[in-house]
TIRO-2110 file (N, C-alpha, C; in Angstrom, 1 decimal):
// TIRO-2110
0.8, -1.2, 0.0, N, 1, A
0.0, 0.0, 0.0, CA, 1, A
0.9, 1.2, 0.0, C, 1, A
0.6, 2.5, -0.9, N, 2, A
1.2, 3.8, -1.0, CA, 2, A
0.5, 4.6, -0.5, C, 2, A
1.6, 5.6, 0.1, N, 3, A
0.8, 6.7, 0.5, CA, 3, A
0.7, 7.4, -0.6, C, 3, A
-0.7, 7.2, -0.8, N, 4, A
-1.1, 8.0, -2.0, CA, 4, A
-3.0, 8.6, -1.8, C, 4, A
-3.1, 9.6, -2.7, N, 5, A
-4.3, 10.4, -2.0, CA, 5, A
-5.2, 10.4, -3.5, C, 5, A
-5.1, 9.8, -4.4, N, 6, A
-5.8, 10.4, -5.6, CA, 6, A
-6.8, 10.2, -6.0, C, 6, A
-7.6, 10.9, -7.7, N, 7, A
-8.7, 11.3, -7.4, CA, 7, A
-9.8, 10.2, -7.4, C, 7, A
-9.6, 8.4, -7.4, N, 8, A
-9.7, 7.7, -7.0, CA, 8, A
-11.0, 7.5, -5.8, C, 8, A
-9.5, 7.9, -4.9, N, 9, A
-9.8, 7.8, -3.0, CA, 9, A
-10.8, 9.1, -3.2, C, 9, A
-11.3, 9.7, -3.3, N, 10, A
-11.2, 11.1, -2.9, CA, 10, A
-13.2, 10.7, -3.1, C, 10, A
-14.0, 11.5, -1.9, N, 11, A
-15.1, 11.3, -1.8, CA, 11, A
-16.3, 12.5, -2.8, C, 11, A
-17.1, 11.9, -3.8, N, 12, A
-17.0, 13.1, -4.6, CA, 12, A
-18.8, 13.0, -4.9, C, 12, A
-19.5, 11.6, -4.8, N, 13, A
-21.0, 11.6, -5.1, CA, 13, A
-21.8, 12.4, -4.2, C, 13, A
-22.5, 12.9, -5.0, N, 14, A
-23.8, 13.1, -4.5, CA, 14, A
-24.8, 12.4, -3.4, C, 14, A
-24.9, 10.8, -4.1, N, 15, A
-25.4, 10.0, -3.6, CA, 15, A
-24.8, 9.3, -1.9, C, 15, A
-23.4, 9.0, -2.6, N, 16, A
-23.0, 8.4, -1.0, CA, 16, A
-22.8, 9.3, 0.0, C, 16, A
-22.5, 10.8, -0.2, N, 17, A
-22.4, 11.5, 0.8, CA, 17, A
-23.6, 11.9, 1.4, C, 17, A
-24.9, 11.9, 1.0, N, 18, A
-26.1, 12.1, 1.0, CA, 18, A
-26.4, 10.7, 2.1, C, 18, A
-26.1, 9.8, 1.7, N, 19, A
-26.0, 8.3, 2.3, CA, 19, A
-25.5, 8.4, 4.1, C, 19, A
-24.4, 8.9, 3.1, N, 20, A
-23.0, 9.0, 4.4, CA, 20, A
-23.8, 9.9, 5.8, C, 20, A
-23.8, 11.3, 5.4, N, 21, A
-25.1, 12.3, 6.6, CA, 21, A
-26.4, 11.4, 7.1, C, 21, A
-27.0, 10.8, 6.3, N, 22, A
-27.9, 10.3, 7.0, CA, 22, A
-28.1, 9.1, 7.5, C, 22, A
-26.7, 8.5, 7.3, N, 23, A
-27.0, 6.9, 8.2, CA, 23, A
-25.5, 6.6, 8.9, C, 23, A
-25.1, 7.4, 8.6, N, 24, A
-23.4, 7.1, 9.0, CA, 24, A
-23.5, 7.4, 10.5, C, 24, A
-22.2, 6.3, 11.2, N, 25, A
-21.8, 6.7, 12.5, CA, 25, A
-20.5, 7.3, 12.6, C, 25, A
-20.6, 8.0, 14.3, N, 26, A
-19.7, 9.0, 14.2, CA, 26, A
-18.6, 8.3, 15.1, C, 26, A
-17.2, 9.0, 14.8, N, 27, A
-16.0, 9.1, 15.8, CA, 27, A
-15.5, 10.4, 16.6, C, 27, A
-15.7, 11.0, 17.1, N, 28, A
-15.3, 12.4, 17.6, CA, 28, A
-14.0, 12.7, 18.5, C, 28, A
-12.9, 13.0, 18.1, N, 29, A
-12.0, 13.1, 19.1, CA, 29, A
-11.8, 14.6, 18.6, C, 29, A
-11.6, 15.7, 19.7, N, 30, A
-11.7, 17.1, 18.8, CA, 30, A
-10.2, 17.1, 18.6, C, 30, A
-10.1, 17.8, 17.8, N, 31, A
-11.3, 19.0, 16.9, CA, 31, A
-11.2, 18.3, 15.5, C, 31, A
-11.4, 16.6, 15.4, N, 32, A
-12.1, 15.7, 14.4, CA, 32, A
-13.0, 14.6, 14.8, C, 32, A
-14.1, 15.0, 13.5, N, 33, A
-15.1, 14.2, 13.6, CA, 33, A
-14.7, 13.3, 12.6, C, 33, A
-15.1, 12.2, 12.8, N, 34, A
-15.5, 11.2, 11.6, CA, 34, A
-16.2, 10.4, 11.2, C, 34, A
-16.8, 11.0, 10.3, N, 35, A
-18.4, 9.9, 9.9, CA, 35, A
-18.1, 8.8, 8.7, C, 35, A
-18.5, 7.9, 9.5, N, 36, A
-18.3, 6.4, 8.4, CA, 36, A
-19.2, 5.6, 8.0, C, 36, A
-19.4, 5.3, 6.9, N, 37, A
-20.2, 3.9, 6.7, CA, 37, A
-19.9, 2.8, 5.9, C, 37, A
-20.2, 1.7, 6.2, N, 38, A
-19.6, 0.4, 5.0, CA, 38, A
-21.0, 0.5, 4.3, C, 38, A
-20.4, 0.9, 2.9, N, 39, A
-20.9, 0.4, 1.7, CA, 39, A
-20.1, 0.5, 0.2, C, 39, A
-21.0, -0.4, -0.3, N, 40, A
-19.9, -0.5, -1.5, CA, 40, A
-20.1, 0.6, -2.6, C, 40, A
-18.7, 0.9, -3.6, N, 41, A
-18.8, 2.2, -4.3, CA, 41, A
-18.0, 1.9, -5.3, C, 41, A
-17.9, 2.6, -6.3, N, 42, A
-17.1, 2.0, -7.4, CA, 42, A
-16.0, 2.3, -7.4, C, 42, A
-15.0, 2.7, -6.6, N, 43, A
-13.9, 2.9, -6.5, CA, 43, A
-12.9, 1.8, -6.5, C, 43, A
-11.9, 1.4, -6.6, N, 44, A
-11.2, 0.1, -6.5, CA, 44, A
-10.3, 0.1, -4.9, C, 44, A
-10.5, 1.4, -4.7, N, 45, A
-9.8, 1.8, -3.2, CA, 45, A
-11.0, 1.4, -2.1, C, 45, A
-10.7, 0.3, -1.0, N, 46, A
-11.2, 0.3, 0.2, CA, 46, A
-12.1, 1.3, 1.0, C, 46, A
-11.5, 2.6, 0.8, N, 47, A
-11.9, 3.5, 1.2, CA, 47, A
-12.0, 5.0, 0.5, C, 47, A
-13.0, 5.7, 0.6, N, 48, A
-13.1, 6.9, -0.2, CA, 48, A
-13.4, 7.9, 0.9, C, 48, A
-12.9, 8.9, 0.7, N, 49, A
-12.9, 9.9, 2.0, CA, 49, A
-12.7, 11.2, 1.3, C, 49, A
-13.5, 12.2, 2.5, N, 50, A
-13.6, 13.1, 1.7, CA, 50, A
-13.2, 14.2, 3.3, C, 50, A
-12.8, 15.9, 3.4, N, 51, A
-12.4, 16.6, 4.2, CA, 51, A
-13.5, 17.8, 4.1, C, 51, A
-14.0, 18.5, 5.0, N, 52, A
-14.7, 19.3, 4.7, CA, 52, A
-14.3, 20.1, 6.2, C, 52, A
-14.1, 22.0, 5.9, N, 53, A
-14.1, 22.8, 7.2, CA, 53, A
-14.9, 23.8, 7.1, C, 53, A
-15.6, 23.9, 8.3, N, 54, A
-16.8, 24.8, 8.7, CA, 54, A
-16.4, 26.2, 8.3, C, 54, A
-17.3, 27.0, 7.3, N, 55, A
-17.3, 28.6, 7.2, CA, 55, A
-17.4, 29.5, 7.9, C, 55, A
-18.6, 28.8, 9.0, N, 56, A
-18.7, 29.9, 10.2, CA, 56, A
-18.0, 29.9, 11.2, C, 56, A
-17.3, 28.7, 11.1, N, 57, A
-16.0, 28.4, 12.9, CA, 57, A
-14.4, 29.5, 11.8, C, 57, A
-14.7, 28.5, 10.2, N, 58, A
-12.9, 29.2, 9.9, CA, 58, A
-13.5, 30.1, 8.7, C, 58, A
-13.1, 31.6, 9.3, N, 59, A
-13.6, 32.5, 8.0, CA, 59, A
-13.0, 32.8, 6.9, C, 59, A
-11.9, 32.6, 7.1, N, 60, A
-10.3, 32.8, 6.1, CA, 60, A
-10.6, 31.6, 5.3, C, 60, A
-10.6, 32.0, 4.0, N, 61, A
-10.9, 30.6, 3.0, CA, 61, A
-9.1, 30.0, 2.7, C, 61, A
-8.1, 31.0, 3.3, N, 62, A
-6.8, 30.5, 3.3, CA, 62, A
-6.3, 29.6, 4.2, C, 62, A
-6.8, 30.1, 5.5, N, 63, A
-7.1, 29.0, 7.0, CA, 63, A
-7.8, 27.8, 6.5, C, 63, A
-8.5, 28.0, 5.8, N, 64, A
-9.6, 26.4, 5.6, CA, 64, A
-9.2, 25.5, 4.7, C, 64, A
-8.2, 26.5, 3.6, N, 65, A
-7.9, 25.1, 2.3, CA, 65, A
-6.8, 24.9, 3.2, C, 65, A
-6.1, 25.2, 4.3, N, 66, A
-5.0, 25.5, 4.7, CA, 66, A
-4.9, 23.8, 5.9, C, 66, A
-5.9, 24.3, 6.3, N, 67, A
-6.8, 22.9, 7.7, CA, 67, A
-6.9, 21.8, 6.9, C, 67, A
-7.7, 22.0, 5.8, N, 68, A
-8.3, 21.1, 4.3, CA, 68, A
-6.3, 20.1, 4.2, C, 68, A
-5.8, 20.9, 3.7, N, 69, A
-4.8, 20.2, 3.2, CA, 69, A
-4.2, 19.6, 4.6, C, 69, A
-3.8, 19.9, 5.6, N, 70, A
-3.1, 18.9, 6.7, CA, 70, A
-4.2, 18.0, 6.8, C, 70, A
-5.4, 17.8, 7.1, N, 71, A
-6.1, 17.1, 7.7, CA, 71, A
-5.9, 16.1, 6.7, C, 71, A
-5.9, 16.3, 5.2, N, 72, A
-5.9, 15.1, 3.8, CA, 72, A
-4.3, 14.7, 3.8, C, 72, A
-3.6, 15.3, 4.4, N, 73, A
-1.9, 15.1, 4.6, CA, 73, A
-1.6, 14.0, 5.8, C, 73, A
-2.6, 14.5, 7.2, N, 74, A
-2.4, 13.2, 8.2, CA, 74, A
-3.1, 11.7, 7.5, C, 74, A
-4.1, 12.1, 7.4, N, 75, A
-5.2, 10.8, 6.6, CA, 75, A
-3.8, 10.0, 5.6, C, 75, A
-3.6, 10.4, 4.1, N, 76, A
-2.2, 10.2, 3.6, CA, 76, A
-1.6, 9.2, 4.2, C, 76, A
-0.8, 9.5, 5.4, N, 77, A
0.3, 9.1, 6.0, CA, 77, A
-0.3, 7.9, 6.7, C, 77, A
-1.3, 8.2, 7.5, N, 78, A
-1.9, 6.9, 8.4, CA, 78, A
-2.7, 5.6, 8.1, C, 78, A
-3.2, 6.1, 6.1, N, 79, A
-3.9, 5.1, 5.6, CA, 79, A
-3.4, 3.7, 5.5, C, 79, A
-2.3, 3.3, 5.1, N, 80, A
-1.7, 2.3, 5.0, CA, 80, A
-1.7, 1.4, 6.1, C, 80, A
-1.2, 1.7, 7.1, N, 81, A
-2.2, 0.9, 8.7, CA, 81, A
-3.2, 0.7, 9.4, C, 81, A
-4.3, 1.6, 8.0, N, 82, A
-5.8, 1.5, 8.5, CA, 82, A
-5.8, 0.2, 7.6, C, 82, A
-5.8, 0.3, 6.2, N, 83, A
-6.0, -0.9, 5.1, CA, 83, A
-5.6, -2.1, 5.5, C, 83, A
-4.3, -2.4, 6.5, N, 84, A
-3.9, -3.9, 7.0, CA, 84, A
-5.1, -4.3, 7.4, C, 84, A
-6.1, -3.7, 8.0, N, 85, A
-6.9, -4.8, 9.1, CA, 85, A
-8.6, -4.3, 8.2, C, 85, A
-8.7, -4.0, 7.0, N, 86, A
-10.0, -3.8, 6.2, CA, 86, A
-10.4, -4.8, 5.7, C, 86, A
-11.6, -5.6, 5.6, N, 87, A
-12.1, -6.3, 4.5, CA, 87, A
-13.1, -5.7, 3.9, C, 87, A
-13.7, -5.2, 4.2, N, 88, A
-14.8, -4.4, 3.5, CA, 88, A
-15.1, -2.8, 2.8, C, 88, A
-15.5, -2.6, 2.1, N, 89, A
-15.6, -1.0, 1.3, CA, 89, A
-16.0, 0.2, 2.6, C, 89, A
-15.8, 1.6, 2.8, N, 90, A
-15.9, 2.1, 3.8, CA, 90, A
-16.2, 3.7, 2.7, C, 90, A
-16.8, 4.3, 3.2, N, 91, A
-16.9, 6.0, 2.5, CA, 91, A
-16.2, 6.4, 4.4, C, 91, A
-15.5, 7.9, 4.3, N, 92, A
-15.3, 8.7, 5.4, CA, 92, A
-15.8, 9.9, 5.3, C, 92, A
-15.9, 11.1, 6.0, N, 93, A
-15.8, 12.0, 5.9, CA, 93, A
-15.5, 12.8, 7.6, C, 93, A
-14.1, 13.4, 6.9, N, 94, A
-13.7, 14.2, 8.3, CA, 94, A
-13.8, 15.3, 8.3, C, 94, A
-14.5, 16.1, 9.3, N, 95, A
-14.9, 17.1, 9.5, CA, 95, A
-14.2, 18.0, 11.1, C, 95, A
-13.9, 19.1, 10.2, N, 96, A
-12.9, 19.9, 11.4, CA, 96, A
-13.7, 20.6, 12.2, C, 96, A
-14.0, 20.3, 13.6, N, 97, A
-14.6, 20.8, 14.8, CA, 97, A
-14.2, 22.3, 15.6, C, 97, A
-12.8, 22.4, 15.1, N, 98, A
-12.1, 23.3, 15.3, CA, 98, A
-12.4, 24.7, 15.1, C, 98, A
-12.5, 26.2, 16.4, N, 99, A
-12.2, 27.5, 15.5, CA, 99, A
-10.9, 28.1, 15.3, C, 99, A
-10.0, 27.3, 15.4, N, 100, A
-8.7, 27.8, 15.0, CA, 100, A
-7.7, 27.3, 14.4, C, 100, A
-6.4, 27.1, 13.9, N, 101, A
-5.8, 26.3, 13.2, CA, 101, A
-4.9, 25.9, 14.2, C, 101, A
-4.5, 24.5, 14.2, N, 102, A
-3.9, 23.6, 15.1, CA, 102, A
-2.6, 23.3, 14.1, C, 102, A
-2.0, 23.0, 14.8, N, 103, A
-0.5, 22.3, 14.5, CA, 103, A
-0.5, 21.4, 14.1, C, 103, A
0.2, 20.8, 13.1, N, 104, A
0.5, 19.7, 12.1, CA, 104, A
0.2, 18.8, 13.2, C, 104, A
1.5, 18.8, 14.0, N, 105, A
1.9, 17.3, 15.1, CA, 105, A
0.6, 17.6, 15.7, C, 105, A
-0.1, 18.5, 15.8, N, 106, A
-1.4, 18.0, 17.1, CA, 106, A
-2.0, 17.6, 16.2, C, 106, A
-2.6, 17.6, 14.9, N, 107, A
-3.8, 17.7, 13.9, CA, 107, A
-3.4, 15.9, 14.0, C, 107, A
-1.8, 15.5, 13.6, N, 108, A
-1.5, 14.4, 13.4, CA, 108, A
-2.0, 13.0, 14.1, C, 108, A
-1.9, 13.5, 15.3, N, 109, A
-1.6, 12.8, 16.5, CA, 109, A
-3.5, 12.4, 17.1, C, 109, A
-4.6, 13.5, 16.5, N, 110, A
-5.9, 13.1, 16.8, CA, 110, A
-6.0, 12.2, 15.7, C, 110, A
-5.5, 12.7, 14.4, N, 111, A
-6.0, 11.3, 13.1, CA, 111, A
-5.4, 10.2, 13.8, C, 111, A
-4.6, 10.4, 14.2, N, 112, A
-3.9, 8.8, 14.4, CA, 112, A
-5.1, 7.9, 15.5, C, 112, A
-5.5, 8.9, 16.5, N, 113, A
-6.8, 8.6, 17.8, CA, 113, A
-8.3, 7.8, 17.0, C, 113, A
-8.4, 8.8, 16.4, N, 114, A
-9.4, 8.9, 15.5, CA, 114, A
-9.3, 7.5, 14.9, C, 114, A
-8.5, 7.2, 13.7, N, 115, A
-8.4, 5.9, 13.2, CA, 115, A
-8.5, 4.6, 14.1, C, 115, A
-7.6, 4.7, 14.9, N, 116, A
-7.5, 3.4, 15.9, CA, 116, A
-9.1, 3.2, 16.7, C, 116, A
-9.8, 4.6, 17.4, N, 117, A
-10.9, 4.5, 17.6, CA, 117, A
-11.7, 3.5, 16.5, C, 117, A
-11.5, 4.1, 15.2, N, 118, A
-12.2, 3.5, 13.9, CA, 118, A
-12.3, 2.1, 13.6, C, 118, A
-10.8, 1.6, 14.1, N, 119, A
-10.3, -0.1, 14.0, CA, 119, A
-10.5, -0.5, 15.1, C, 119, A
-10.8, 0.0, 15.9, N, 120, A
-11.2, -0.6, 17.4, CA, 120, A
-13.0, -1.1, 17.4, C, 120, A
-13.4, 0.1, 16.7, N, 121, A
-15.2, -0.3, 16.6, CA, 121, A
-15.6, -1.2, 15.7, C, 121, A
-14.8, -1.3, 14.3, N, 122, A
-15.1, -2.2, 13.8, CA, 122, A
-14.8, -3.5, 13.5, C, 122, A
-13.2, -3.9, 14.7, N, 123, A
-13.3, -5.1, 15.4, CA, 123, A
-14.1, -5.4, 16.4, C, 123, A
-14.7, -4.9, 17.3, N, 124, A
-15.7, -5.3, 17.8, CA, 124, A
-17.2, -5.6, 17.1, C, 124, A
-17.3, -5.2, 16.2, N, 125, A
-19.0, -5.3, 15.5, CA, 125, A
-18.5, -6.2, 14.9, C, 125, A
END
């Protein structure tokens, strides 16, 4: 597995995000949320994920592509240790809880929470 992010992976329907908000469960460690659901999608990638940051918490559209890009930068790096323990298709979406911009290493260090949370719940189900 590469760390690789492309336009593949990348969460882009209509339909499964629409899916995703109204049936998906959540992981919350702040200032990330992550909403997930197993279903299948046409992607060849295990998982399709997508980043989104709130307008009214970050009003700088420079701050937000800014959050936008670390948050798809930690995901990146951590994927490859999520996919070891996957059998099944997954949509994400991670959403920044945040009103301010956080530090790489802190941003890093919740994805990493966040994930294991993620492998933790769905070894137990």
């Amino acid at each position: 597995m590469q760390f690789t992010y492309n336009k593949q992976e990348k969460l882009k329907s209509k339909k499964l995000l629409k899916l995703l908000f109204e049936d998906g469960k959540k992981i919350n460690v702040f200032p990330i949320l992550l909403l997930y659901l197993q279903v299948e999608h046409a992607s060849n990638y295990l998982i399709q994920a997508g980043v989104t940051v709130s307008k009214k918490k970050i009003n700088k559209a420079v701050t937000r592509n800014r959050i936008k890009r670390l948050l798809r930068e930690t995901y990146r790096l951590n994927k490859p240790f999520l996919y070891k323990k996957l059998k099944n298709k997954y949509i994400f979406m991670f959403i920044y809880l945040g009103k301010e911009e956080l530090k790489y290493l802190f941003l890093a260090k919740k994805m990493k929470e966040v994930l294991d949370q993620f492998q933790a719940q769905i070894t137990n189900n």
